[in-house]
N, C-alpha and C positions, 0 to 999 in steps of 0.2 A: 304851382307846379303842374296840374292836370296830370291825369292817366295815372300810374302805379309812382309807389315812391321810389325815388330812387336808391339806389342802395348805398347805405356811406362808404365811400372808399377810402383806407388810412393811407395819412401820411408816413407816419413813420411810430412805431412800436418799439419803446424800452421794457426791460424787466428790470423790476425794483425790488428790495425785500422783502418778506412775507406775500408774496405769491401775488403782487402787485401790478400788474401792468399798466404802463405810462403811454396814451393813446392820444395819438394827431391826426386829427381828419381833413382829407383836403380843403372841407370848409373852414377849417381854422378854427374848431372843435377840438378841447383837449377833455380828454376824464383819464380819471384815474378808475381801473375795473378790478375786483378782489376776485382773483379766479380760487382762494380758498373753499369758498362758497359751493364753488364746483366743485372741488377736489371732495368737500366733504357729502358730497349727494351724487355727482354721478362718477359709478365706480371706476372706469377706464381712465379718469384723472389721476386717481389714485397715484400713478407712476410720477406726476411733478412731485408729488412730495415724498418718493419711496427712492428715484433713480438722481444721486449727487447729479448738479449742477445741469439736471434735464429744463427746469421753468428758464434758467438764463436762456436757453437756445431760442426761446420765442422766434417764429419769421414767417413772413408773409408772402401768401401766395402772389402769385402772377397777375390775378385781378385786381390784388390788392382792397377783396372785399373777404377775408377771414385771415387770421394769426394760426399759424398750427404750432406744432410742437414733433408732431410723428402721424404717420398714415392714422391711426388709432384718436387721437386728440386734436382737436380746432375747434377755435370762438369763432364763430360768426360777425361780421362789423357790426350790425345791427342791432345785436345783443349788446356789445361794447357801449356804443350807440346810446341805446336806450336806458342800459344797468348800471354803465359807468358814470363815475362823481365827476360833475362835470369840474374845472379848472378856472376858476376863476383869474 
């Protein structure tokens, strides 16, 4: 690749149950990511699992290099990327 990595840009982002997101990357990378995890260490997530049917809205920015939720909540792709079960 040379120079900085590039950043994974998603294909397309599901929300699954138990605070699951279902993640495609244009490389043809799929993982599965437990934003749980999040919810239970960084407090601003708190709201996917406090505000009904807030985790379904998952959607992706413009660059299509993070998932947010609200001004307040976003995964980074890289994070996805790296943290999510990849799909065999």
């Amino acid at each position: 690749m040379g120079g900085g990595e590039m950043i994974p840009r998603i294909k397309s982002v599901k929300p699954h149950e138990n605070y699951i997101l279902y993640v495609i990357f244009d490389d043809g990378k799929e993982c599965l990511y437990n934003v749980k995890e999040d919810i239970d260490s960084i407090e601003q997530y708190k709201d996917l699992e406090t505000i009904q049917g807030l985790f379904e809205q998952a959607q992706l920015d413009e660059s299509r290099t993070c998932v947010f939720w609200n001004e307040y909540i976003d995964l980074a792709s890289d994070t996805i990327y790296e943290y999510g079960k990849e799909v065999e």
